[in-house]
N, C-alpha and C positions, 0 to 999 in steps of 0.2 A: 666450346663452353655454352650452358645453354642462357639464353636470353632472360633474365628475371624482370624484364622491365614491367611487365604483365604477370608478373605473381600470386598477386591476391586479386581476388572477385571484383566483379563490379558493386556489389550488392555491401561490404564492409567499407567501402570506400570512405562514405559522407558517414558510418555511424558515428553521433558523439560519443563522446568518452563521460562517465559521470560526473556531473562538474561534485558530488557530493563524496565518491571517494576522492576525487584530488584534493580537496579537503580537509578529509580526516587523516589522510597523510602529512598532511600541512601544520595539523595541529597537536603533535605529536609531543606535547610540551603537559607537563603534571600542574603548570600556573596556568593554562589555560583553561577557563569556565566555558565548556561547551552546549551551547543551542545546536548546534549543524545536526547532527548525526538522528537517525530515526531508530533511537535504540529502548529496548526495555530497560526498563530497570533490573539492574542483577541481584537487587537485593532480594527479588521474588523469583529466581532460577531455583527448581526445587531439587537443590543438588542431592538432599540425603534420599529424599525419595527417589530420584533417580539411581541414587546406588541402591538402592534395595531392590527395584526394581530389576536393574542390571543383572543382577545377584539373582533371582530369580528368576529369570528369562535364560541363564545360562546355566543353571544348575536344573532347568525343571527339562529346558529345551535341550541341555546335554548341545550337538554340534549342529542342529534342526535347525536352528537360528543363523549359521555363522553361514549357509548354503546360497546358492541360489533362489530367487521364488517366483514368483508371479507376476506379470507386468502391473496387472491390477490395483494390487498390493493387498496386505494382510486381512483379510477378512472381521476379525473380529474388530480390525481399527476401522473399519470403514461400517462396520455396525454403528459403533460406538459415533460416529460422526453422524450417520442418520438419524440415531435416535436422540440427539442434540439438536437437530434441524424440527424433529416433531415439538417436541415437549420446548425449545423459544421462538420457534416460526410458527410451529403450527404445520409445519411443511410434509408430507408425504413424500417422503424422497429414499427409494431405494438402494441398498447398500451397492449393488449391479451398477446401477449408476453414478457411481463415485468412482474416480482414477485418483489411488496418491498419487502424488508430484513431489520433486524434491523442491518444496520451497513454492510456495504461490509466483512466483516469479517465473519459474519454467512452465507451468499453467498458461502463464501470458503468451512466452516463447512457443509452447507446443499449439495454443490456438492461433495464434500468427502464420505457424508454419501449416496447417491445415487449411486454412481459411483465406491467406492473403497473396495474391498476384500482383507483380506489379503495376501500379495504375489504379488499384481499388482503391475506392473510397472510405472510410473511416473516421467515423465521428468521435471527435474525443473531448475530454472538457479542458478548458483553458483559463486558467493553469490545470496541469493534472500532474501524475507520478512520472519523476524522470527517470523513473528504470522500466519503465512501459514503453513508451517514447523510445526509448530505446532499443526494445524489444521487436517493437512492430518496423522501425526506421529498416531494420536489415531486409527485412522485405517488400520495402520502395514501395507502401501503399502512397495514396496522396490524402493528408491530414483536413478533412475539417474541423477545424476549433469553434467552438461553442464558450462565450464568457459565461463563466461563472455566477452566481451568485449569492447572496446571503442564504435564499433558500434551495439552491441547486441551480440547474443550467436554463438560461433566458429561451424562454420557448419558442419565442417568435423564430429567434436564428433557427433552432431546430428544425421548425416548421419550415422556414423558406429555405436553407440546405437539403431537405429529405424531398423538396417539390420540383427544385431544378438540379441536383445531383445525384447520380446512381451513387449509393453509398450500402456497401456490405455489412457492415457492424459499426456498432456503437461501445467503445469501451467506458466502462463506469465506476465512479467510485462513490456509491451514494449514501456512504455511513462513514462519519468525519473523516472527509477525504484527504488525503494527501495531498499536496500540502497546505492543505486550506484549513483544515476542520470543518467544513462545512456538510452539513446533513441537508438530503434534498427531504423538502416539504411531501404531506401523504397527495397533496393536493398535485404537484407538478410528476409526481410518481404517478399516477393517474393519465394526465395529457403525457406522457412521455410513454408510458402504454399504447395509448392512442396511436399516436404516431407513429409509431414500429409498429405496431401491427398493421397498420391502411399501407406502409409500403413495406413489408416485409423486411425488414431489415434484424439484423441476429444483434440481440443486448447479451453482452459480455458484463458481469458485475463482477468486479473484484473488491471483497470485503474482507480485509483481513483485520482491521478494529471494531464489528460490529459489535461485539462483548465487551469491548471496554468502555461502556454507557456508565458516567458518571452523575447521570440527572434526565429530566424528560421521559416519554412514553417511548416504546419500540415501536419504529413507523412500519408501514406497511411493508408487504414484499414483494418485490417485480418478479418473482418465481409464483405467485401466486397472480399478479395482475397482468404478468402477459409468460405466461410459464409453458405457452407450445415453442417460443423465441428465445429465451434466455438460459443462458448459461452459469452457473455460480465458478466461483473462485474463493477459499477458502485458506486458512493456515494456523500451524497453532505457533507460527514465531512469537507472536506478541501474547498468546495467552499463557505458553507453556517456556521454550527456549529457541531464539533464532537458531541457533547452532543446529538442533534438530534437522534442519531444512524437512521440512513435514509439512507438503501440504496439499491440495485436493482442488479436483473440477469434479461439478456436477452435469452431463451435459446427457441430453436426450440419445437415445440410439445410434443414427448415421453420424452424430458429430463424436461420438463416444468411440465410434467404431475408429477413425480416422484417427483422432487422438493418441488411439492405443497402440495402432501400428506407427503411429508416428513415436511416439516416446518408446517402443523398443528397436526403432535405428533409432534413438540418442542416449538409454544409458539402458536398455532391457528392464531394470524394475529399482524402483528409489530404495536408496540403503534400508534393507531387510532388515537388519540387528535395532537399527532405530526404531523402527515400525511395530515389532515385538514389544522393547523396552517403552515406546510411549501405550502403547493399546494395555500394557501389565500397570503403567502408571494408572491410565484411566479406572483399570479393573479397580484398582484397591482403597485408591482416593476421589472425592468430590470433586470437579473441576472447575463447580459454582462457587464452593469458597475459598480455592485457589484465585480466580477472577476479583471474587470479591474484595479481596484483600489488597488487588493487585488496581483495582478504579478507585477504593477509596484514598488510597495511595496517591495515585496521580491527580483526582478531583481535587486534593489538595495545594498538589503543584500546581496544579490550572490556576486556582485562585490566587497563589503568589503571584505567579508573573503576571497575573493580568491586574492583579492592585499594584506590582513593581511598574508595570509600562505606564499605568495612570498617574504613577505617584512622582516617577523620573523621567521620563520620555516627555519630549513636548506636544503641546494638546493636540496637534496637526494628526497625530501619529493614531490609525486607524487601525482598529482591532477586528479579528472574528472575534466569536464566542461560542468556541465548541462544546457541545455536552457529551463528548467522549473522546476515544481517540488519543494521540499524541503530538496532536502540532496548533499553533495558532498564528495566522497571517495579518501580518501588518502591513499597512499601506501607508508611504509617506506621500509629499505632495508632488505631482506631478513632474517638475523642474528638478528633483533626487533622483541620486543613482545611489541606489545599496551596493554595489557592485565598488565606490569610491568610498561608503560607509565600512564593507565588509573591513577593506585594508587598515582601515584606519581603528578599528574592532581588533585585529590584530594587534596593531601595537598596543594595544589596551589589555590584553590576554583576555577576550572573549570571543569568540566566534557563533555566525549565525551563518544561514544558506540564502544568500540573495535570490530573487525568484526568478529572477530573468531564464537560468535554463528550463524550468518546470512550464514555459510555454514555448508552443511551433510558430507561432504567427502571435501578430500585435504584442510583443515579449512588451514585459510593463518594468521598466527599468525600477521603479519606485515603489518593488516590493520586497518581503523578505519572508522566509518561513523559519518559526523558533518551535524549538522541543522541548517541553519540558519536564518528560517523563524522565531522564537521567541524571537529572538534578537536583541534589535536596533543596529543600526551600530556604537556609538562609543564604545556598550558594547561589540561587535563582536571583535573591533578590541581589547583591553583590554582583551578580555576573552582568544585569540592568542599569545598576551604578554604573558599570564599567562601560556598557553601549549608552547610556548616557553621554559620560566623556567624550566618546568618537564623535557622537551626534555636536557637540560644543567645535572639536577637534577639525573638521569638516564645513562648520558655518549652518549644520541643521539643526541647531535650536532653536530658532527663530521663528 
């Protein structure tokens, strides 16, 4: 019989698991008011247009669609993405160099697996996205965290990690990040240019809420301020449907080339039939006033819950204030553990995501991130009531 004691890799060993699905498995109850999950609204899934679309993509395409295709992916949809990048960046960005992905999230996966040994260095921000974290952890780089900030990442730390550590990439989330909502400043976008370029280091940005801008200017863009070094990461889960799994890396030549051959060993090319149906979706409809529809929407919900958390939360309880995006982080006082709030949020029928897994290092017990794009507004404010309670429940009204 052979020995399993040595089965699985060394490299799966320590990955976490997401503390955010064990979660939504958790709360699997129709009374529960959910913050956790990082979901669209489905009131804005454009089911009929998608069936018409459907409907057309397989009456015009006959069995063209249903085949094999390109690692690349479909052409006209990687048109259709460049010429989105001109006309709101400003960006000159070739459709050659675009790779669909299933999902911005295999984007992550496929530049991890190109780019990281183990032992590399990789700067990330702190807190950031835990399904990144998770992505990069299977190939046992070593994490520098960077804290956060109201306007992005403290630059100092930057600076003195990039002066005494060899560090290969930077991953980024610098339009309402996950799980913060925080947008870095045109000002620290600049010094943080700077810097990757005096030590060469590869900026990875993953933007997958840039379009859901509910207030403020469009800030600058690191593809344009340091665009020989940086990567984009793109999707249309949040503009169009997660379910899609659709979604894209921009990345210069040699990292293009690696990429490609990397994503066909993992799946040869992202569902074809999808790629069709959304590139026929784009053909026929606006995807501005789909958007549009879909920020005023949530700018709405932002302003509930953040007049809910002033109105019922006690004053201790510290907010961002995102001007896009889907999430907003709260800080309680230091001596809190969200993590003995969450439970107690449960018997309450509300749930929220404590923050402690969304950081590698200095984990800040005394935080928590809330969604509020899933939630209508009287149920928002109602589902506040109810984390009020825990906060009573617990001893943290005080």
């Amino acid at each position: 019989m052979n020995n399993q004691s040595n089965l699985f890799s060394d490299r799966i060993a320590n990955v976490p698991k997401s503390f955010i699905r064990e979660i939504l498995a958790l709360i699997q109850n129709d009374d529960i008011i959910s913050f956790a999950g990082g979901l669209p609204n489905p009131a804005f899934f454009p089911v009929e247009e998608f069936r018409q679309a459907s409907n057309k993509v397989l009456i015009d395409c006959n069995t063209d669609a249903l085949q094999y295709s390109i690692t690349e992916g479909y052409l006209p949809l990687r048109e259709h993405i460049a010429k989105r990048y001109k006309e709101k960046q400003g960006l000159d960005i070739s459709p050659k160099d675009i790779l669909i992905t299933s999902g911005s999230q295999q984007g992550i996966d496929l530049l991890a697996k190109i780019l990281i040994n183990q032992g590399d260095g990789v700067l990330i921000e702190n807190p950031t996205y835990l399904a990144a974290i998770q992505s990069f952890f299977v190939y046992q780089p070593e994490f520098f965290p960077v804290e956060l900030e109201n306007d992005g990442p403290n630059i100092e730390e930057i600076e003195k990690i990039l002066e005494t550590k060899n560090i290969k990439a930077f991953y980024s989330i610098p339009n309402f990040q996950n799980p913060t909502g925080v947008t870095y400043s045109n000002e620290k976008r600049r010094k943080i240019a700077e810097l990757l370029r005096k030590h060469n280091v590869l900026l990875l940005v993953d933007d997958p809420y840039g379009d859901i801008r509910f207030e403020g200017d469009v800030p600058e863009s690191f593809k344009d301020l340091y665009a020989e070094n940086t990567v984009l990461m793109g999707s249309f889960s949040k503009t169009i449907s997660p379910g899609c799994r659709l979604g894209w890396i921009v990345a210069r030549p040699d990292i293009y080339e690696k990429l490609y051959i990397a994503k066909q060993a993992s799946d040869l090319h992202t569902n074809y039939l999808t790629q069709r149906i959304v590139s026929q979706f784009l053909d026929d409809h606006n995807l501005d006033e789909h958007i549009g529809k879909i920020t005023e929407f949530y700018g709405k919900q932002k302003d509930a819950m953040l007049s809910a958390i002033r109105t019922y939360l006690p004053d201790f309880v510290e907010s961002t204030l995102p001007e896009g995006g889907m999430f907003i982080w709260l800080t309680l006082r230091e001596d809190m553990d969200a993590m003995k709030l969450f439970k107690a949020a449960i018997e309450e029928d509300v749930a929220f995501v404590p923050g402690e897994p969304f950081f590698v290092d200095n984990k800040k017990k005394n935080t928590m991130r809330m969604n509020f794009s899933n939630v209508p507004e009287e149920k928002i404010v109602e589902g506040v009531k109810r984390l009020a309670r825990a906060f009573e429940k617990v001893g943290y009204n005080k």
